[in-house]
N, C-alpha and C positions, 0 to 999 in steps of 0.2 A: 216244117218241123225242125226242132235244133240240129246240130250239125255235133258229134260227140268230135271233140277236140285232146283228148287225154282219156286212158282207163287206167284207173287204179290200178297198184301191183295187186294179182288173184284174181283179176276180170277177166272171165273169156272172153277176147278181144278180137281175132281173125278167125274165120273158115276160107279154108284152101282147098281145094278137091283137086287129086292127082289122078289124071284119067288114060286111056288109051284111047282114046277120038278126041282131042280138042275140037273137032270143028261140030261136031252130033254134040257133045256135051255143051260147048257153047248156046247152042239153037238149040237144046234141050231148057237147059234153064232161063236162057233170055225171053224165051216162050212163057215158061210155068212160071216165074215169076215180077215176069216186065223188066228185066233187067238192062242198061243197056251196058257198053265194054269199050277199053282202051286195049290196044293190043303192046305190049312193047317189048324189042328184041332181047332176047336174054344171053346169044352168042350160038354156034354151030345149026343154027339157021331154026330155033327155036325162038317161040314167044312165049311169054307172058301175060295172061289176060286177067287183067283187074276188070270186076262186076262191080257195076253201077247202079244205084238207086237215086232216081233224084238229083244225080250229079256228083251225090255222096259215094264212096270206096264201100262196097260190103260186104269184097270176098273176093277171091280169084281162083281162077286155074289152070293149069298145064298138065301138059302133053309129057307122059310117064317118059323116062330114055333107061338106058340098058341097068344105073345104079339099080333103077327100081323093079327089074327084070324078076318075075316070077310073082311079086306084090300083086293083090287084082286093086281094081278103081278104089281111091276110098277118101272120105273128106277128114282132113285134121283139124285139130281143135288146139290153139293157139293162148296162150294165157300170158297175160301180162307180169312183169316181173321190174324188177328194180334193178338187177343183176341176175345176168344169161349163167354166167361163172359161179355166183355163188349158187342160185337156184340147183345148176349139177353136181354141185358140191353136196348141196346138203340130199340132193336124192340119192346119189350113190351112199351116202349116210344112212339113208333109211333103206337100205336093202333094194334101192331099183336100178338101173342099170343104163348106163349113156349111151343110147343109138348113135347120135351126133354130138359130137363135142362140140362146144362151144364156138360160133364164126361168124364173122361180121357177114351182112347182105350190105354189103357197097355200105351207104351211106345211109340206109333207110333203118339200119339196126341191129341189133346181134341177139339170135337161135341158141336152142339147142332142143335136141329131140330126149324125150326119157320114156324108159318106159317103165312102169312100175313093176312091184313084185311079182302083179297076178299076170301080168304080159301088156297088159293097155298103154298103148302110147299117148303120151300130150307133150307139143311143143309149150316152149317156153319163150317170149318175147322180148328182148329189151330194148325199147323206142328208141331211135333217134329222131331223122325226118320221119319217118311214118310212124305212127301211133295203133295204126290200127285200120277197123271199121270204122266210119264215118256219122256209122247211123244202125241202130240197135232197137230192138225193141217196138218194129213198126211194121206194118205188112210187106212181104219181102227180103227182111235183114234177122240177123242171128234174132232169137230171144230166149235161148235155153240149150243148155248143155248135158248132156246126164251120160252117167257110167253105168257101163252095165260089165258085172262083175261077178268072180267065181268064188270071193271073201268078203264080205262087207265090210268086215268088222277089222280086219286085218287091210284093206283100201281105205279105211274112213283113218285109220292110224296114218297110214302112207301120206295122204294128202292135207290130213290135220297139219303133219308136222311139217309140211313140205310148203304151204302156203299159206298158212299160218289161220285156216278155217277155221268155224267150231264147226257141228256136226249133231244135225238135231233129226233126231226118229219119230217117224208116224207111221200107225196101220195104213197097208193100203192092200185089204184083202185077206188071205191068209200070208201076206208077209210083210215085211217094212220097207218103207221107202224114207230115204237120209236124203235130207236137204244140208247141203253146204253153205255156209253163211260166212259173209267178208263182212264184220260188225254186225250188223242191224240188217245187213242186202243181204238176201237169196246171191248165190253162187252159181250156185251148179247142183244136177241130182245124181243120185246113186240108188242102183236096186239090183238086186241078186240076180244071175241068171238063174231060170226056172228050168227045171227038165224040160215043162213040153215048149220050151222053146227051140229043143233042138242043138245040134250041135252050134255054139256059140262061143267065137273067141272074144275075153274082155277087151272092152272097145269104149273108149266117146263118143256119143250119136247129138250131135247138132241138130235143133229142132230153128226151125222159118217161121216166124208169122205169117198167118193167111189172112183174106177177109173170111172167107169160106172154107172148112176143111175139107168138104163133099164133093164142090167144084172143083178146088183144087186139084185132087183125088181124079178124078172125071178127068179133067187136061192133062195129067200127068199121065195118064191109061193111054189116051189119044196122042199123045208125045211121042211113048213107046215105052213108058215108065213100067212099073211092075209095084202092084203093094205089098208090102213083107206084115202089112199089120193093119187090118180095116179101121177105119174112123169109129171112132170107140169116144164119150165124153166123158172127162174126168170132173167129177164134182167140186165146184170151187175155182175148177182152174181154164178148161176150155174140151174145146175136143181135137182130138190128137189124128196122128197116121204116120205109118210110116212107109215109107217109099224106097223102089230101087232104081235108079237112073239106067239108061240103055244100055250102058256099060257094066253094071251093077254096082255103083257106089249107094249108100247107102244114106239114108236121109229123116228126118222126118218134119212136118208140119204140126202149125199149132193154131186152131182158129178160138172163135166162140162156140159156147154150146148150142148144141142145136133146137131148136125151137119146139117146143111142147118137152122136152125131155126133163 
């Protein structure tokens, strides 16, 4: 399969998952989804693990330290940008608020953390040596990103303005679900937190390609995973899950629909 060598400014581009077991969290998901891993030192006798697919980059993660003290596990979502600087610029323009200001990573690129109005964090990317994910859209690597949120309407303005989406609505039940669109591409999704979902802070939840949702679902049980959302098929698009890794980071999966349904 192609090798993605560049993502557009407004592509979800990297998942990072910050955990408190590096080494369970490693052998958790190099398990559930074939991954293999580079390890490399990042200073005070931490590492850094890039996930591999195929040889290709398609995600990393590390071992929490004291900044992130009281934080529980959780995967970020990472979006390409042109400029890290002006990206924080124009959010704290739109009413959100700079976690992280703006900082080179060595030579690989320049960050910065936002969070929006409703409280949901997204990084923000600007390549240098690394671009990104390697490989998108394929069993194993990112293929979908979605917010789930306490204002739609008030988010869909946020992020309009902020990466320059349109923002297109459809039923999906008794409520709407907003696709974000970069031209003519799918982006990203957005859907309301529902009451019986419980108490729920705004978040971006990373979804994985599967071959299989149900299998999936089944190894990640046997792992030590936890489901927060049973395999459910969504008309048109696939069938879903969502998962909690050992540590409880949060996830979800995205196969085919399941057969006879």
């Amino acid at each position: 399969m192609a090798t993605v060598t560049q993502h557009a400014p407004g592509t979800f581009c990297w998942p990072e998952l910050a955990t408190t077991d590096q080494p369970k969290a490693k052998e958790f998901y190099t398990r559930l989804f074939g991954w293999g891993f580079d390890d490399s030192p990042i200073g005070e006798g931490q590492v850094y693990t890039m996930l591999k697919l195929g040889g290709r980059q398609v995600g990393a993660l590390f071992q929490m330290g004291k900044e992130q003290a009281g934080m529980p596990p959780h995967w970020s979502a990472y979006v390409a940008v042109a400029s890290a600087d002006e990206a924080a610029k124009q959010a704290a323009s739109l009413g959100g608020k700079i976690a992280m200001e703006p900082f080179d990573v060595m030579d690989h690129g320049r960050m910065a953390v936002i969070q929006d109005p409703q409280g949901a964090m997204v990084a923000v990317w600007q390549a240098n040596k690394h671009s990104g994910a390697g490989v998108l859209d394929e069993p194993g690597a990112l293929c979908w990103t979605e917010l789930m949120t306490t204002d739609p309407a008030a988010a869909g303005r946020f992020y309009t303005g902020l990466f320059g989406w349109t923002a297109e609505s459809m039923p999906m039940g008794d409520r709407a679900y907003t696709v974000f669109k970069r031209g003519e591409k799918s982006a990203a999704g957005m859907m309301e937190i529902a009451p019986e979902m419980g108490p729920m802070p705004p978040s971006w939840l990373g979804y994985f390609a599967v071959a299989d949702c149900d299998q999936s679902v089944a190894q990640a049980i046997m792992l030590g995973g936890q489901v927060a959302v049973e395999p459910a098929d969504v008309p048109g698009v696939g069938r879903f899950a969502v998962l909690c890794d050992p540590q409880g980071a949060t996830f979800a999966i995205l196969g085919q629909p399941k057969q006879g349904s």
